[in-house]
N, C-alpha and C positions, 0 to 999 in steps of 0.2 A: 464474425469473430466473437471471441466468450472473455470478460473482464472478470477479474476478480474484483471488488474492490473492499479492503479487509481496513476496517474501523479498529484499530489496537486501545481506544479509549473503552475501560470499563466499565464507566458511568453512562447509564441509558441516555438517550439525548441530548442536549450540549451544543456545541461549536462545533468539535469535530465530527457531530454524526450528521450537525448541517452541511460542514464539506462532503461528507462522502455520499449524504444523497443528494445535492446539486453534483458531484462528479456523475452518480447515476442515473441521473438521468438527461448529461449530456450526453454518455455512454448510447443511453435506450436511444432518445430522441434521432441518434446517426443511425440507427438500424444493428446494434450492436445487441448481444447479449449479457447480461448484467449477472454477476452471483456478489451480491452484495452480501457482506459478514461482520457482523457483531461480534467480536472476544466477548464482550461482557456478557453475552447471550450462550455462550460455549461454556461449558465443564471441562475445561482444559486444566491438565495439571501443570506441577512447574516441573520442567525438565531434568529428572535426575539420573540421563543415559542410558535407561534400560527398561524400567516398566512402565514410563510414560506413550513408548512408541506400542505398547499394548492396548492402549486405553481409547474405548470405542471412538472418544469425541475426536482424539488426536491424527485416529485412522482416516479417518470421515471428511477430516478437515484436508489430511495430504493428500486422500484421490479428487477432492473436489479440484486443490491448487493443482493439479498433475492438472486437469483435463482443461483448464484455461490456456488461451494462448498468452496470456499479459496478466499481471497482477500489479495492483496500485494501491495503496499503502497510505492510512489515516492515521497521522498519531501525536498525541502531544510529546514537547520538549519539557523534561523534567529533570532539572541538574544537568544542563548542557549535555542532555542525550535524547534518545528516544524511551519513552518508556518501556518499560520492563515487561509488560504484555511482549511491546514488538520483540525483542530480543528474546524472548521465548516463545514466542512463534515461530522463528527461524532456527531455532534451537531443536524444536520437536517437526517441524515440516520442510527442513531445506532442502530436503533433495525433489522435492515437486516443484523447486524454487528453477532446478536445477536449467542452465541454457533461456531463461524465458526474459521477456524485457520485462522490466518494475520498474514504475513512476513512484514521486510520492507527494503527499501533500502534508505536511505538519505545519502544527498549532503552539506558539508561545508566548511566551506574557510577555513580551521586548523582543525589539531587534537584536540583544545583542549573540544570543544562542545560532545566528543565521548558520555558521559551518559545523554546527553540531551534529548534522546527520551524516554528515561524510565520513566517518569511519564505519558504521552501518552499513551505507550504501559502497562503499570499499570493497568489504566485507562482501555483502552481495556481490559482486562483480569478479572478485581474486576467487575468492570458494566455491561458488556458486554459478560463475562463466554467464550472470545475466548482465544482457543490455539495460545500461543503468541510463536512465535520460537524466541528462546534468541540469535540465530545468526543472527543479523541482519546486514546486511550490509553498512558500515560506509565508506562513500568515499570523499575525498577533493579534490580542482579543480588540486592539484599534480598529482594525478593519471591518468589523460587523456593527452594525447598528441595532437599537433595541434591544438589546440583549444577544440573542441568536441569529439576527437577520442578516445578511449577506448582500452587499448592494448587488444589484442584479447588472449596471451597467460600470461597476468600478474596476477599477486595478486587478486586482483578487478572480476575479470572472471570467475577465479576458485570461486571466495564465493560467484556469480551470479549462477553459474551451480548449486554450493551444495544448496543455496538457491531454486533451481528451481527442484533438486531430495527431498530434505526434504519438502516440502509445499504437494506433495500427499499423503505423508505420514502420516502427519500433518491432513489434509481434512480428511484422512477417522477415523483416531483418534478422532478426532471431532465430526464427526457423528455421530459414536458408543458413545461415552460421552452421546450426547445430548439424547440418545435413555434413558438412566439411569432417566432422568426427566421426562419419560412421565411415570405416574403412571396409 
């Protein structure tokens, strides 16, 4: 099976680009294939309904998400939401979004933003008909040591692993669904 796993954090390295490459390479390590993505790495414009879905990067970005079976989702909480990256990423590529399961993993400075992706991930699931896994993984900058580090046998690790056994599961649940819509 083919993963996406899309970093919505803008800033090169960090926390979140340490979740998303421990996600990849729990990913690799199962025998899975990986399209690991940088926003901040893309030329993506902001979404203003008509010549953004022109725009080489934007194109590029929706047949890659189209040919994944699962895409999993890196991103800080900022003002009891997701950032602005993610919500215009789904803005310019939802319909490669469209039938497929999405995990996700975000990043916040406190527990108290914990139900803030749920209208996001709502959102995905009424619009979009993806298999939404309800465990998502919620991590504040508490949980890493040394700056960036990730304990390797903590909390955080274990619900990266189950996240990254549940998402093929998820995928081919998904595909059988979507088979239901083709009359």
């Amino acid at each position: 099976m083919k993963f996406a796993i899309l970093n919505t954090n803008l800033t090169p390295g960090g926390k979140p680009a340490t979740l998303a490459e421990t996600l990849a390479s729990l990913f690799a390590d199962a025998g899975h294939a990986v399209a690991p993505i940088h926003l901040g790495a893309l030329d993506l414009p902001a979404c203003d309904g008509h010549l953004c879905y022109q725009n080489a990067a934007t194109i590029s970005l929706t047949e890659t998400l189209a040919a994944v079976d699962a895409i999993l989702l890196v991103s800080p909480i900022y003002n009891y939401d997701l950032n602005a990256a993610a919500k215009n990423l789904i803005e310019l590529t939802g319909n490669s979004w469209r039938g497929k399961a999405v995990g996700l993993v975000c990043l916040a400075g406190a527990h108290r933003s914990y139900l803030a992706p749920l209208a996001f991930l709502n959102s995905l699931a009424m619009d979009y008909r993806c298999l939404v896994s309800p465990r998502y993984v919620y991590v504040t900058r508490a949980d890493f040591e040394n700056g960036h580090e990730l304990p390797r046998e903590g909390e955080i690790h274990k619900r990266l692993r189950f996240l990254a056994n549940e998402m093929p599961v998820l995928a081919e649940a998904a595909a059988k669904i979507a088979t239901f819509e083709r009359f």
